[in-house]
C-alpha positions in Angstrom: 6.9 -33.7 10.0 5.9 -30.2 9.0 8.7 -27.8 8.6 8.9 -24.7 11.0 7.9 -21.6 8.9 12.1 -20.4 10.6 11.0 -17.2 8.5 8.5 -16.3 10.4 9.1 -17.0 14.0 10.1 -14.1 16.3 14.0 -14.1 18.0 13.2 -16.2 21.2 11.3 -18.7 19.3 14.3 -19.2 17.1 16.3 -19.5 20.0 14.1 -22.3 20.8 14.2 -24.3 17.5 17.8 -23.9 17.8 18.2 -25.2 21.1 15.6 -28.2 20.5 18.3 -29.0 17.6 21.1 -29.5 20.7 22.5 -26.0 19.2 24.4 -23.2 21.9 22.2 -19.9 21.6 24.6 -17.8 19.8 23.9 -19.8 16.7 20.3 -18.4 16.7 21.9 -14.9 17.1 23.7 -15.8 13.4 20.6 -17.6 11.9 18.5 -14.7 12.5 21.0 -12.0 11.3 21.3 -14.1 8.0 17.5 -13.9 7.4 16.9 -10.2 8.6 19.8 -8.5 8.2 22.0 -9.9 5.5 18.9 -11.3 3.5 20.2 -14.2 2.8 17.9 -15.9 0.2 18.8 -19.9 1.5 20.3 -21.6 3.9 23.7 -22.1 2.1 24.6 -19.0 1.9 24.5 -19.1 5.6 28.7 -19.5 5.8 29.4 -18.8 9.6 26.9 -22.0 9.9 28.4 -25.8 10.0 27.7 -27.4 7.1 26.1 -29.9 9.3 23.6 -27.5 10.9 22.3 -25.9 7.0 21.5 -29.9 6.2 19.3 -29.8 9.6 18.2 -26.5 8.8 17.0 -27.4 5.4 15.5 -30.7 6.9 13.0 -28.9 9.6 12.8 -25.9 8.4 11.5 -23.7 5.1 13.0 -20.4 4.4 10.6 -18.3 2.4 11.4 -15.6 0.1 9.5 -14.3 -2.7 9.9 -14.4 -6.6 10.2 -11.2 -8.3 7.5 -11.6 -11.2 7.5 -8.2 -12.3 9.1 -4.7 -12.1 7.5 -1.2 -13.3 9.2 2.1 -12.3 7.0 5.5 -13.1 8.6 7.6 -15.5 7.2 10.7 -13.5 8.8 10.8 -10.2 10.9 7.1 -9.8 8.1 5.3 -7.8 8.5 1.4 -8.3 5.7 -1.2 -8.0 6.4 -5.1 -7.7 4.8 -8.1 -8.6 5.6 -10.4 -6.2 5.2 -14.4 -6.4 4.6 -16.3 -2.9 5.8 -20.1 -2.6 2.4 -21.5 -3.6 2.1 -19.1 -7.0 -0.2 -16.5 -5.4 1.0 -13.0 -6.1 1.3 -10.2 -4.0 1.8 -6.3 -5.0 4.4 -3.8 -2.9 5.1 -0.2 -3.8 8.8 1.7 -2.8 8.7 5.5 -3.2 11.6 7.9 -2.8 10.9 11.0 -0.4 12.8 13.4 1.5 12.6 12.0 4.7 13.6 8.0 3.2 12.2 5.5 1.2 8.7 3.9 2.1 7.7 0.9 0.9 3.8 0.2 1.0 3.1 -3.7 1.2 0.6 -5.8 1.1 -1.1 -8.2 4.0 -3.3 -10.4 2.0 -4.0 -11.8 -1.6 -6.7 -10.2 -2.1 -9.2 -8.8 0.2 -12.6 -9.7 1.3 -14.0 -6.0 2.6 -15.7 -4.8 -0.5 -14.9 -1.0 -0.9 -16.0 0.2 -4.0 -13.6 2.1 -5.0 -10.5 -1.0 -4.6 -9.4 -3.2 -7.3 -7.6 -5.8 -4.2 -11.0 -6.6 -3.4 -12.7 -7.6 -6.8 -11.5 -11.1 -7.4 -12.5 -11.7 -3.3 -9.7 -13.2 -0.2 -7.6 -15.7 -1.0 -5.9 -16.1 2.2 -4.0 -13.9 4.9 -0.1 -13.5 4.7 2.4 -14.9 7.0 4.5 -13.0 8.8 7.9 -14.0 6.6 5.7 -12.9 3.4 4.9 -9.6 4.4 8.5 -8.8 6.1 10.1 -10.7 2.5 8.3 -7.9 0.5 10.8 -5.5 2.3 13.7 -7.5 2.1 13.2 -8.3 -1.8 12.9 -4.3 -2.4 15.9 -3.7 -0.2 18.1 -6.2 -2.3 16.9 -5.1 -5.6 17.3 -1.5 -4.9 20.4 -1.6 -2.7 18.7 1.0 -0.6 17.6 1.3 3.1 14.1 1.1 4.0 12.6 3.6 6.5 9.2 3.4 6.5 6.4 1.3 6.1 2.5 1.3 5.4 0.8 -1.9 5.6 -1.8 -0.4 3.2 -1.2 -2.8 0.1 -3.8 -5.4 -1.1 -5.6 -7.0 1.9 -7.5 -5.5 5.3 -4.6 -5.9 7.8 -7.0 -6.6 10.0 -8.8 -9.7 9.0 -5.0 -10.9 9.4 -4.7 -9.9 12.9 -2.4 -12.4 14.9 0.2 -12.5 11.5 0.3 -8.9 11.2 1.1 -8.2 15.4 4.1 -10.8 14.8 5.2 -9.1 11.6 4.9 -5.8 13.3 7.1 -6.7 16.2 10.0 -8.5 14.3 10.3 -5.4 11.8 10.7 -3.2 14.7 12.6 -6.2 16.9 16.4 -4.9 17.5 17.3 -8.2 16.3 16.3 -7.4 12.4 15.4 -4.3 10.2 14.7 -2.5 13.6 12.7 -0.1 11.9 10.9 2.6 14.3 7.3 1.7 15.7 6.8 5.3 14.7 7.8 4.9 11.0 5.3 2.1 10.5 1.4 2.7 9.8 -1.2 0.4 9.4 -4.5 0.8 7.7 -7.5 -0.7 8.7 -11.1 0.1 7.4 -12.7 -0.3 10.6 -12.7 -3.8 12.1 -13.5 -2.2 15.5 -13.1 -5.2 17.7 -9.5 -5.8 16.5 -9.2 -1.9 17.0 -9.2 -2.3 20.3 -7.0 -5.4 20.7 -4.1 -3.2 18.8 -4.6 -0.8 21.3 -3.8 -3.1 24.1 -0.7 -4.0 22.3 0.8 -0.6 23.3 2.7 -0.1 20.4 3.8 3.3 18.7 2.7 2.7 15.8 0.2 4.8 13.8 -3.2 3.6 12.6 -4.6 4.7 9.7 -8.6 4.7 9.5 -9.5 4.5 5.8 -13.0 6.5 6.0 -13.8 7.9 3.3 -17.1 9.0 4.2 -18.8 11.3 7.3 -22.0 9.3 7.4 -23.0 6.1 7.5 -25.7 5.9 4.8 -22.3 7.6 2.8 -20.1 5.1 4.1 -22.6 2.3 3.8 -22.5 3.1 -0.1 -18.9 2.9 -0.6 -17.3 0.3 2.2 -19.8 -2.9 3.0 -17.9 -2.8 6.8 -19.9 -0.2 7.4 -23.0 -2.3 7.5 -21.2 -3.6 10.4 -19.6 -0.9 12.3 -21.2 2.6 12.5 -19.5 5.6 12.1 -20.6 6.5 16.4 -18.9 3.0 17.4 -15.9 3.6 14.8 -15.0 7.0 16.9 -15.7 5.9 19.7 -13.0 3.0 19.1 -10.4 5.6 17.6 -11.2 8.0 21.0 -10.0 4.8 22.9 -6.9 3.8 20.4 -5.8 7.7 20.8 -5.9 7.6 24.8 -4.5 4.1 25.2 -1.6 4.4 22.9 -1.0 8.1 22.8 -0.9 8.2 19.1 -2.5 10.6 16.6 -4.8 8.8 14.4 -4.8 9.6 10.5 -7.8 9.7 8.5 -7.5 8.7 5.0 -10.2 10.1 2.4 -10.6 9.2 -0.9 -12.1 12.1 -3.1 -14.4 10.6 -5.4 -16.2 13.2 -7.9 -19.3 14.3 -6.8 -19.9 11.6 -4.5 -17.5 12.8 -1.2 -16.3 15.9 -1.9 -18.6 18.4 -1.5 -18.7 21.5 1.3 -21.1 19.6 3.3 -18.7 16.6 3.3 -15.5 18.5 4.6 -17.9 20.1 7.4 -19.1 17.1 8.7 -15.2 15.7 8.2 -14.4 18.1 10.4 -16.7 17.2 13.2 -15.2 14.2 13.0 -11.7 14.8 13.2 -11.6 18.0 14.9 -12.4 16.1 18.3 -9.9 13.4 17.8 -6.8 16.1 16.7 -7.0 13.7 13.7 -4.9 14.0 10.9 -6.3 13.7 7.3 -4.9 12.6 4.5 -7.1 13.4 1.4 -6.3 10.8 -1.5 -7.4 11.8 -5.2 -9.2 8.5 -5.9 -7.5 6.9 -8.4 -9.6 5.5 -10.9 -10.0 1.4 -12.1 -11.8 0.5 -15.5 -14.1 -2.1 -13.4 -15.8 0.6 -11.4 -17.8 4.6 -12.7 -15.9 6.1 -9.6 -13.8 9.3 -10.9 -11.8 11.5 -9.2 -12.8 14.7 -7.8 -11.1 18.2 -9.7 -8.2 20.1 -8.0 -10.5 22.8 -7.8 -13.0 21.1 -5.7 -9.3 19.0 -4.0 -8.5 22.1 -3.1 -11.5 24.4 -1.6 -11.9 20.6 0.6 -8.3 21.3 1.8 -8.9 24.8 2.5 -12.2 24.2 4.5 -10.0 21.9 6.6 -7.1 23.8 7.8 -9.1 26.8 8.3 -11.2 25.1 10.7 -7.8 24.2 12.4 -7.8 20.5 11.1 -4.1 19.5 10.0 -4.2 17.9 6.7 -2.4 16.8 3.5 -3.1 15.9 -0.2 -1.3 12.4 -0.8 1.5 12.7 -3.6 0.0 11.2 -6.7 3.2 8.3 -6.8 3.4 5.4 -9.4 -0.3 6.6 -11.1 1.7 5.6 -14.4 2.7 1.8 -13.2 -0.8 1.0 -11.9 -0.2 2.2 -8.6 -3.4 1.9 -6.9 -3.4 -1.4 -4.7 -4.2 -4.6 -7.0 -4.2 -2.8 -9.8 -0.7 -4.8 -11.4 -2.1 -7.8 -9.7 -5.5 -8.0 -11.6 -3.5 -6.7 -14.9 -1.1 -9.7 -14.9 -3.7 -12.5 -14.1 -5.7 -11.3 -17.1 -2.8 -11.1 -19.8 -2.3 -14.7 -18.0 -6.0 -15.9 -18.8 -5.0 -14.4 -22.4 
């Protein structure tokens, strides 16, 4: 018999494995404190359990949490990026940076990616498969323990095209924000997509508060085409169109993240056409400073040129922000430690 993934099931299906197990439904209450509240990393720890109900436990069921390969914290500003291993040996990359407002982990959704931006190091070695639900909220849980601080925020914009792992992401999504576990805020949690428009428009029938992030990076689609293979797909007209539809459905403001890459997307032209694009929407833009990987000629654009595209912006009434530079030291950019460690492990 396969075991139940216990990790990743939602509250009421817990309830269910419990009750299946002859077990009164307050047990399932304590289970799934243990897992998403306390942490617990096994079943023993589990004391308020019968001893007789961990052996079950541990018969039917895995619990998964995630081996901490690897540790870097930036000497700049206190950012830290793990190196996470998975229970088949695949690793996985999270970020947890320190602001004002809370600490905000970034984490990842797949290993690896299959979408092809230029500019990504997740994507260069290809998908290896999607994360579950327990593997994505674990990345949380690990950082929680081995800071000893609260989360409050998260992106799902780590290694992987959240996505192309639709139906594990909704589930993650709904047990971080469930009252049951971290009960993070809907609001506190963004997602990032690069444009998978039919799934666009499943997540807006979800009605959730979240915010969706639309990687775009470019304001036409021959630009786009050059830079994100999706494109080919999707064009920019049908992306809008499906962020016009997320915006009304849900109520949320979208975000648009740019990446500035030297004279390829940063010009005056490019922030006028940006505009026409987010100006419409009341989009917010988040311009990222691209940051550079050795397997690709990408570089990133000046703070001059950063900062007359800013200015352009907001005086055309567009709200926007520069992203903090966080963790550039530790390899921040997603699959950046990823890549690194499998080559000092190919020697």
């Amino acid at each position: 018999m396969e075991k139940a993934d216990i990790k990743s099931l939602p509250f009421e299906q817990v309830k269910g494995l419990l009750t299946e197990m002859g077990e009164k439904p307050f047990r399932a209450a304590q289970l799934y404190d243990w897992m998403h509240v306390k942490l617990a990393d096994s079943f023993e720890e589990m004391t308020n359990l019968s001893a007789e109900l961990r052996k079950s436990l541990q018969e039917r069921a895995s619990l998964t949490v995630l081996r901490t390969v690897r540790v870097q914290t930036s000497a700049i500003d206190g950012t830290k990026k793990f190196l996470f291993a998975l229970p088949d040996g695949n690793l996985v990359e999270s970020v947890w940076m320190r602001y004002k407002h809370g600490n905000s982990v970034c984490i990842s959704s797949q290993v690896g990616c299959r979408m092809g931006c230029r500019f990504c190091a997740s994507t260069l070695d290809g998908l290896e498969r999607g994360l579950t639900a327990a593997e994505m909220l674990d990345q949380i849980y690990r950082i929680q323990k081995l800071t000893g601080e609260r989360v409050s925020n998260v992106v799902v914009m780590g290694s992987g095209e959240p996505m192309d792992n639709y139906d594990n992401l909704l589930t993650f999504l709904r047990m971080l924000t469930d009252e049951h576990g971290l009960h993070i805020s809907q609001r506190n949690v963004t997602v990032s997509t690069c444009g998978i428009v039919p799934r666009m428009y499943e997540l807006a029938g979800e009605k959730l508060q979240i915010t969706l992030a639309l990687s775009l990076h470019a304001t036409t689609d021959e630009k786009r085409r050059s830079l994100m293979p999706i494109a080919n797909k999707y064009g920019l007209a049908e992306l809008m169109e499906a962020c016009r539809y997320y915006a009304e459905k849900t109520g949320r403001r979208l975000t648009f993240e740019y990446s500035l890459v030297g004279g390829v997307n940063d010009t005056a032209q490019d922030a006028q056409e940006l505009i026409g694009l987010a100006g419409p929407l009341g989009s917010h833009v988040n311009l990222i400073p691209v940051n550079p990987i050795k397997e690709r000629r990408f570089v990133q654009s000046n703070r001059q040129a950063i900062e007359a595209f800013k200015n352009k912006l907001e005086k055309n009434g567009i709200n926007v922000t520069i992203r903090r530079e966080m963790g550039r030291d530790i390899d921040g950019a997603c699959g950046q430690l990823r890549r690194r460690h499998m080559e000092e492990q190919r020697g």
